[in-house]
N, C-alpha and C positions, 0 to 999 in steps of 0.2 A: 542438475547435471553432475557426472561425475569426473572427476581431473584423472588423468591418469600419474600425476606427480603433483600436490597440494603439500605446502608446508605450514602448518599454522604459528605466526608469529605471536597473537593474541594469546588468552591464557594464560598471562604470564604478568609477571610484575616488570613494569618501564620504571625510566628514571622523568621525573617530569618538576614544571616548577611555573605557577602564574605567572603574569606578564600585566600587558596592558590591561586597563579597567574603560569601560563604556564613554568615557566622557577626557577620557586623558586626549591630551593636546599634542604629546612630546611623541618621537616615533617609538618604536620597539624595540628594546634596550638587546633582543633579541637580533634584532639586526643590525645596528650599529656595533654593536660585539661581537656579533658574529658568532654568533654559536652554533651555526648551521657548517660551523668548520670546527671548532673550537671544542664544542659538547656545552651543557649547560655548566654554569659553575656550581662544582660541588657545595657550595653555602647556600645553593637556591634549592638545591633538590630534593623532592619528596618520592617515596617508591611509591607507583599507585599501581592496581591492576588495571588492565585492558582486555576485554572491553568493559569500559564502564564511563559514566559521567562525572565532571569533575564538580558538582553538587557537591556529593556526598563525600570530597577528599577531606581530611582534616578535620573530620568530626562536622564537617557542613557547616565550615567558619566563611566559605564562601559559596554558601549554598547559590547564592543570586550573582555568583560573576557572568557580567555581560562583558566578554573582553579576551584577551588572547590566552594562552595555552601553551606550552613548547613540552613535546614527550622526547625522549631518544632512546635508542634500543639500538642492539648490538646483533648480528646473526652471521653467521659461519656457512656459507656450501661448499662441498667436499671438491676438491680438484680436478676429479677422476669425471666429475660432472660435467666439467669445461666442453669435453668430447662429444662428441654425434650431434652440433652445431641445435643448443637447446634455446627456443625462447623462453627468458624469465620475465614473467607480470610481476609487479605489485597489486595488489586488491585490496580495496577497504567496504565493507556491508555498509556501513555508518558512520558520517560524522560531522558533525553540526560544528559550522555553515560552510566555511570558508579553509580549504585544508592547502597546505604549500610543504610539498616534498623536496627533502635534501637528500642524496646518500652517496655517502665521501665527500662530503666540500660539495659537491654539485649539486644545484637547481634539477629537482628531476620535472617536477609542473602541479601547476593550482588546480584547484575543482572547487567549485562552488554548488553548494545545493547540502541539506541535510538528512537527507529521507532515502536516498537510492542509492544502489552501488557504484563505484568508480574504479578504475587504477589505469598505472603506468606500468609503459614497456622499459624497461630498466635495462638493455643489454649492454647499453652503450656505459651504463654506471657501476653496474655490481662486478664485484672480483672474487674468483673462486681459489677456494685452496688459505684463504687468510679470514682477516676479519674486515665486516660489515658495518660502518656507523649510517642508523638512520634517524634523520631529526623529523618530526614534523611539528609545523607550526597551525595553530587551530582554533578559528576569530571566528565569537559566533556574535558581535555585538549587528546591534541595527543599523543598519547605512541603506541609505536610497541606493533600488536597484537590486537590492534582494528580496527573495521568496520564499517564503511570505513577506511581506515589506510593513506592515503597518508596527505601530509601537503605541502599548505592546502586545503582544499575540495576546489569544485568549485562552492559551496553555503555556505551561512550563516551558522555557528556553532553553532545554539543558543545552550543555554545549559538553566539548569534548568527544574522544573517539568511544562511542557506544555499545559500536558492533563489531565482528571479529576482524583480523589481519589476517591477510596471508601471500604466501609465495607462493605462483602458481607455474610450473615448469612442463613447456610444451615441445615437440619437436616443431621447425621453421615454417613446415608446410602443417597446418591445424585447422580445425572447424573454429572457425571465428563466429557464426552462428548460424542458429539453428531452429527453424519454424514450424509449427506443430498446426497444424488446423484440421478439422472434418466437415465432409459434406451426407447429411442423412435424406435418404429419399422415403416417405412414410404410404405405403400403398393404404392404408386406414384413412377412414376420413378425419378428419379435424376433433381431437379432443378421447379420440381413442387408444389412445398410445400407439405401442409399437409392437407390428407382428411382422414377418419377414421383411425388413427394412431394409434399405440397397444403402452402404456403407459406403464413404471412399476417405482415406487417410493421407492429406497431402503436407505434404514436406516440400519447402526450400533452403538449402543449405547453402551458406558460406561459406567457401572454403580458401584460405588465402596463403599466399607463399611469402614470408618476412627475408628471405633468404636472397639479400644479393646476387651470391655469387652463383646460386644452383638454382636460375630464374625457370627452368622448365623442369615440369613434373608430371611423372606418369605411373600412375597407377590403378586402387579398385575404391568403390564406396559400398559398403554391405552395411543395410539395414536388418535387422531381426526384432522381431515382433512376439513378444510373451504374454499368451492370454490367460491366465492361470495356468495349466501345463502343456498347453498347443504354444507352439512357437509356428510362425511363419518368416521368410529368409527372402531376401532380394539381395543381387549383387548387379550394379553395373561399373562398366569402367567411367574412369576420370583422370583427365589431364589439364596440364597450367602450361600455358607455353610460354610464358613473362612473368616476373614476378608482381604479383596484388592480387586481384582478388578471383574468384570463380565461383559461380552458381551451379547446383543443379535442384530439378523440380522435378518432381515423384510424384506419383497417385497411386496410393496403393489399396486395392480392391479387398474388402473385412467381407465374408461369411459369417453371417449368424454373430453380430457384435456383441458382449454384454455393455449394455448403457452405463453411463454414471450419473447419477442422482443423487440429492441429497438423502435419501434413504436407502441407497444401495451404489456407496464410493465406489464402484469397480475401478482399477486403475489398471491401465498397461503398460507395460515396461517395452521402451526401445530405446535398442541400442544401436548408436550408428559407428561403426570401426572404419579408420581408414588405414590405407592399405597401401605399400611402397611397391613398384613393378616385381619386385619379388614375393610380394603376400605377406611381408613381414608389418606386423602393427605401429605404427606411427600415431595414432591420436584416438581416442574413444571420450564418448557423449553417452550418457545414459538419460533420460526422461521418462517421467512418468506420466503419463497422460491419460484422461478419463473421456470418451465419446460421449459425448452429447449434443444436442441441438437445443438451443432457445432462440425466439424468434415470435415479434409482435405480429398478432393478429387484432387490428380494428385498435381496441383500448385494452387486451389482454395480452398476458405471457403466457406463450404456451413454453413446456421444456418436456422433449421428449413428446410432442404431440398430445400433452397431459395441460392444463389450465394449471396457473399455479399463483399464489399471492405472496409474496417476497415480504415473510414474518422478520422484518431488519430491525434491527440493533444499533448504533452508534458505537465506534471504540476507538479511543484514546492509547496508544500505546506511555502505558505511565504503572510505577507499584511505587509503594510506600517506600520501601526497602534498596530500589537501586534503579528511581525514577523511568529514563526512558530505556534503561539498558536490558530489556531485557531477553531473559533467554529462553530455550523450547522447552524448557517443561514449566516455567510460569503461564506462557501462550499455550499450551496444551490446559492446563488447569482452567483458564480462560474459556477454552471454548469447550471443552467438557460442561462446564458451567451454565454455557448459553445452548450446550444441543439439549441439556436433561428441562430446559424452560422451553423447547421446541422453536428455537431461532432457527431459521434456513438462512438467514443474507446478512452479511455484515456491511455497515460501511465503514472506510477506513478515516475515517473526518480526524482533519482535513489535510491528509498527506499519508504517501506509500508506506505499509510496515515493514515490517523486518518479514522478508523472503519467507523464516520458517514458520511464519501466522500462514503466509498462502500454501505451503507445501503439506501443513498439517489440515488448511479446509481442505484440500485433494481428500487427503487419507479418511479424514473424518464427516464429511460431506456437509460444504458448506457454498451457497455463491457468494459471492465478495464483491461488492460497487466501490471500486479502487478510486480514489480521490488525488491528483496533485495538487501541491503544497503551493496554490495561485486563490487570493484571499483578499477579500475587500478594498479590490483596487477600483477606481475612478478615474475621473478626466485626468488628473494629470498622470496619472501612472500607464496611461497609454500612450505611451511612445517605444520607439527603436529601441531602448535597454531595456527593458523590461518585456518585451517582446522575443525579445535572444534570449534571455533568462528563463522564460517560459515554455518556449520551445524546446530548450534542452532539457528542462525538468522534465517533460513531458515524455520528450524520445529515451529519458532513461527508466523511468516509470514504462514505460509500454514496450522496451527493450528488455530490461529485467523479467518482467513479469506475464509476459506474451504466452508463456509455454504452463502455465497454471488453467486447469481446466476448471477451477472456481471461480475465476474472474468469470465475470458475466457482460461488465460494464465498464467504461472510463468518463470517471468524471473531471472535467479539466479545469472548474474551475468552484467555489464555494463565495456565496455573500457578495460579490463583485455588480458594481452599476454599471445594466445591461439594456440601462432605460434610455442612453442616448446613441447616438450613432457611431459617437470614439469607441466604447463597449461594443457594439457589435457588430463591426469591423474587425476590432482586438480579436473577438469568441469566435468568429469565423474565421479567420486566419488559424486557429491552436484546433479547430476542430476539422477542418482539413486536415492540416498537420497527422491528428490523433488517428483520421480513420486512414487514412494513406498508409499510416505504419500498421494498423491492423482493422480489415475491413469484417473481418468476424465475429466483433464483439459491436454493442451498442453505444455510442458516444452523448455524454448529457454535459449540462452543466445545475446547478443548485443557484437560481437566481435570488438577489438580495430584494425583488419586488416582481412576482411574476404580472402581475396587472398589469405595470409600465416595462416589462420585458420584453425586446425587438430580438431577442434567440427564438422565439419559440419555434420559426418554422426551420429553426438550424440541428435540432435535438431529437434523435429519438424517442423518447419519452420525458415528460415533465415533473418537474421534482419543484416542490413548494414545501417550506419551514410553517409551520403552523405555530405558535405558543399563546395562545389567545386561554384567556383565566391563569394564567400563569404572572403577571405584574407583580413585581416585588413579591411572587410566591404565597400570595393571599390574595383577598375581596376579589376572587373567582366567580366569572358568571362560565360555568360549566353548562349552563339549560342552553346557550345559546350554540355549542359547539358545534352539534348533529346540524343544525341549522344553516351555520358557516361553510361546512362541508358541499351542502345542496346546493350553494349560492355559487360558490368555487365550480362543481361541476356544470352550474347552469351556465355560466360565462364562460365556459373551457366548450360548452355543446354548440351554441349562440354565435360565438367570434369564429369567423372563417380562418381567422391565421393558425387557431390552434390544431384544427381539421381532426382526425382520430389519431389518437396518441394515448399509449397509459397515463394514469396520472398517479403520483407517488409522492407520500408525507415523506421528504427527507428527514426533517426533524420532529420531534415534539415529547415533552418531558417538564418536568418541575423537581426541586431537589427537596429535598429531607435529610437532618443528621440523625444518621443509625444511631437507633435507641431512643429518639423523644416521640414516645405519643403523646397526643393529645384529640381525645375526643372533642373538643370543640372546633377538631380541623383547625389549628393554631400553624402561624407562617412556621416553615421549616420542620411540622409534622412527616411521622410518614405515615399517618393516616391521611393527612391533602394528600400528600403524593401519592397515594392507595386510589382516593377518588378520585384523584385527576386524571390518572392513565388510567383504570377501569372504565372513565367517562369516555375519553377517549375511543379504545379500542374496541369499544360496545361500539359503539356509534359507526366506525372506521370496518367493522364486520359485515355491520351491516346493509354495506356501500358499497357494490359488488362492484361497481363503477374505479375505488379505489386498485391501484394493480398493488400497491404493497404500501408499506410505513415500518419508520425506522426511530425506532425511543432513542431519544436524546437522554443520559447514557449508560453503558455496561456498566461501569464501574467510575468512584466517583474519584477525581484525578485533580492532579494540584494547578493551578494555576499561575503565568508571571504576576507579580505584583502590581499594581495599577491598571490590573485591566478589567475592572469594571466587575469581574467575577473575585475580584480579591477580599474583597468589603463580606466574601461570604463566610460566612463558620469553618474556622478551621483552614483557612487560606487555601479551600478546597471548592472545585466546582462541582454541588452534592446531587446533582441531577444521576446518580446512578444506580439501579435497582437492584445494587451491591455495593458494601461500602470500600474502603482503599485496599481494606484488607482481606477481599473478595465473599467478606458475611454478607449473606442476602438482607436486603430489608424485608420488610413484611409485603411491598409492592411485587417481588417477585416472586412471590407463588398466585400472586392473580395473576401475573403474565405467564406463569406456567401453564395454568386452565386455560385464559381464554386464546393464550396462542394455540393450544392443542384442537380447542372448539373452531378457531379460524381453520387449521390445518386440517381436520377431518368434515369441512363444509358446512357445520352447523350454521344456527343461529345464535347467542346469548338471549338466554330468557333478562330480561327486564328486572331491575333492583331496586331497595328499596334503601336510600342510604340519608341520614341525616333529611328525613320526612320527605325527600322528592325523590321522582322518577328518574332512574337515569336511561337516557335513551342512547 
């Protein structure tokens, strides 16, 4: 979407200074001082940039703070601005976990969550024509009740404001949101794609009046539609006769659509204007949106009326260089990286990325199985807090990201016991939730034992972790895998609760540190890890049964300490078929060939590796 008045505050060097640490007992010296009036004191403060993690401040002297944060920043809006009765947002992309706004002396409001976007309506706080103090205060430590909850994660905690700021300036009456979906009618039978396909482009918008005093509104809503140089134009009227909110709902009928696929991103550009009883512009929404249909048939994906196997990936949003922070042309480099190896699907494990990963699958053609950040919870994590907690991650995950024609999928939850009845009560409840807010897309979850799993009749499609030969990364029985696989389908054919569903490897991978061969297949080779995913994706090809699989991972990313992946080489979890500093290993030019031989329908001929067959 495009703002028609966006200010970026990010960018730029803040004044900032630690606080609390993970385990301090005493309160925050930040609040008993009051610096959310005060500013911090100049003996505390360090200039950092934002967005960034506060890992890397000071030379990475507190690379591991689990604990509070306080930034402050200063901003100016002109006087002249005060006039034609403007709403000003605050906006934050990212910022882990727990963020609490001041601006002037004032409380402006908390968010919690570290993965999605948020902000505040500031009108009642900002002053025009002078100067701006803004504090924020930003606790990423573990406490019960947050999401992810477990300690400690099994990635890096960074904390701090990661993603950009900004000031977003709207007139009173504004598209608060904006829904994008398509319905395709395919006159071909099943699996032929698409020849004169009957199109319809439905829209419901938001539109709400913040405005007191001028509670009734009358004016136009004009949509236009850019197909590469065809434009097509709608206008109807719209009025508010109270101040909050108003809908309207659109169908708009496409001629001859071009599709989007992951081999041909077509994107279309709509613009929605709205429009004051005199015609004059008040508010515009730009979107880009790619037509497509995906949609289970039996145990297959078709997309586009095409059959298709979901060649996925695993990715960690993490670099060497400036951990979780990072920006679009590192994620461009990223997925450049995974189209030239023939990836179509990503998953976002185990939480929502930065916006511009999904705006660049759009452009570059990618589907995406979007993950929120709800992780190996149990009996007692299912209760009333943690349930509020998840439902909002969720609504802001599928609020944000609703209008990306990559997403394919929502997954709501990863690793979580779903083997008793508190679980799946919980997963029913969040998947209601998921598809109430978008019924167009697939709703799953990634169960931590799909055998003793009671979701299964709750999910679209089933998503099972495989790592079997994989223990401590050696004394692999690989012969056994193909075999694993047939047994898993046999029990998924057999059990009535699972009924036809795709079935999909969420995970599966082993690590290697870039640069050790060893021919005798030695733990932490990437020659194991050569044969282990080779064994694998031979096998997984040859399983038409499978709908997709996804290597556990891109790129190999750091870990919190003590979590089990810490003990690995280089305080790194090396499972990825590239190393931190995006060098491929020697595993990913097999996954080049044989995702290409997946992709163009082959079969893999049979190998002959360290004296056995691999099937």
């Amino acid at each position: 979407m495009v703002d028609l008045r966006r200010i970026l505050l990010s960018d730029s060097f803040w004044k900032f200074c630690f606080s609390l640490k993970q385990n301090d007992k005493f309160e925050d010296p930040g609040i008993t001082e009051k610096w959310f009036e005060t500013g911090i004191p100049n003996e505390k403060l360090l200039k950092v940039y934002v967005p960034s993690t506060w890992s890397y401040y000071q030379n990475r002297r507190n690379f591991n703070h689990w604990g509070t944060g306080w930034y402050e920043n200063h901003f100016y809006l002109p006087l002249a601005w005060s006039a034609g009765e403007k709403k000003v947002t605050l906006g934050f992309n990212g910022s882990n976990y727990k963020t609490t706004v001041w601006l002037n002396g004032k409380k402006v409001g908390t968010h919690e969550g570290g993965y999605t976007k948020f902000w505040f309506e500031i009108n009642k706080f900002v002053k025009f024509g002078t100067d701006n103090q803004l504090i924020i205060q930003v606790d990423n430590r573990y406490m019960e009740n947050r999401l992810p909850w477990f300690y400690p994660v099994d990635w890096m905690n960074y904390g701090g404001i990661y993603r950009p700021v900004y000031l977003k300036l709207t007139s009173q009456v504004c598209f608060y949101d904006i829904k994008i979906s398509n319905k395709i009618e395919f006159p071909n039978p099943i699996g032929e794609g698409c020849k004169d396909c009957k199109t319809i482009l439905k829209v419901r918008a938001n539109i709400r009046n913040f405005n007191p005093n001028r509670p009734k509104f009358e004016g136009y809503v004009v949509l236009t539609l850019k197909n590469g140089v065809e434009l097509e134009h709608t206008e109807i009227p719209f009025s508010l006769s109270e101040i909050g909110n108003g809908f309207f709902d659109l169908e708009f009928p496409l001629k001859s659509p071009h599709l989007w696929s992951p081999d041909d991103p077509h994107l279309h550009t709509l613009t929605f204007q709205l429009l004051d009883k005199n015609r004059r512009e008040i508010d515009r929404e730009v979107i880009k949106w790619g037509i497509r249909d995906i949609k289970i048939i039996g145990n297959d994906f078709y997309l586009n009326n095409l059959k298709i196997h979901l060649r996925g990936i695993n990715r960690h949003e993490d670099h060497p260089d400036v951990g979780s922070s990072m920006n679009p042309r590192l994620i461009y480099n990223d997925l450049n990286i995974m189209k030239e190896a023939h990836i179509n699907c990503i998953r976002t494990s185990h939480y929502p990325p930065y916006e511009s990963l999904l705006s660049l699958a759009d452009e570059m053609g990618f589907l995406v199985f979007e993950e929120a950040p709800i992780r190996k919870l149990g009996k007692e994590q299912y209760n009333s807090n943690y349930l509020v907690n998840a439902q909002q991650q969720i609504w802001e995950m599928i609020h944000r990201d609703k209008n990306h024609c990559s997403v394919i999928a929502w997954s709501i939850s990863s690793d979580c016991d779903t083997s008793i009845p508190e679980g799946r009560d919980f997963m029913q409840t969040l998947l209601e939730i998921s598809r109430e807010l978008d019924p167009f897309r697939f709703h799953t979850l990634v169960p931590f034992n799909i055998k003793r799993d009671l979701t299964v009749d709750l999910v679209d499609f089933l998503c099972i972790n495989i790592y079997m030969g994989r223990k401590s990364e050696y004394n692999a029985k690989l012969s056994e895998i193909a075999g694993k696989f047939d047994n898993i389908w046999k029990d998924i054919k057999e059990n009535p609760k699972y009924k036809m569903k795709p079935f999909v490897i969420s995970e599966f991978g082993c690590g290697a540190i870039s640069g050790f061969k060893s021919f005798e297949f030695a733990r932490w080779s990437e020659n194991y890890q050569y044969i282990f995913l080779q064994t694998y994706i031979n096998a997984i090809i040859k399983r038409d049964f499978i709908g997709g699989a996804f290597i556990s991972t891109f790129q190999d990313y750091r870990c919190s300490p003590k979590s089990g992946f810490f003990e690995h080489p280089k305080e790194y979890n090396n499972t990825g078929i590239v190393d931190m500093h995006r060098n491929p290993k020697i595993v990913y030019y097999m996954v080049q060939e044989l995702y290409k031989v997946w992709k163009d329908g082959k079969i893999p001929h049979d190998r002959l590796l360290n004296g056995s067959t691999v099937i």
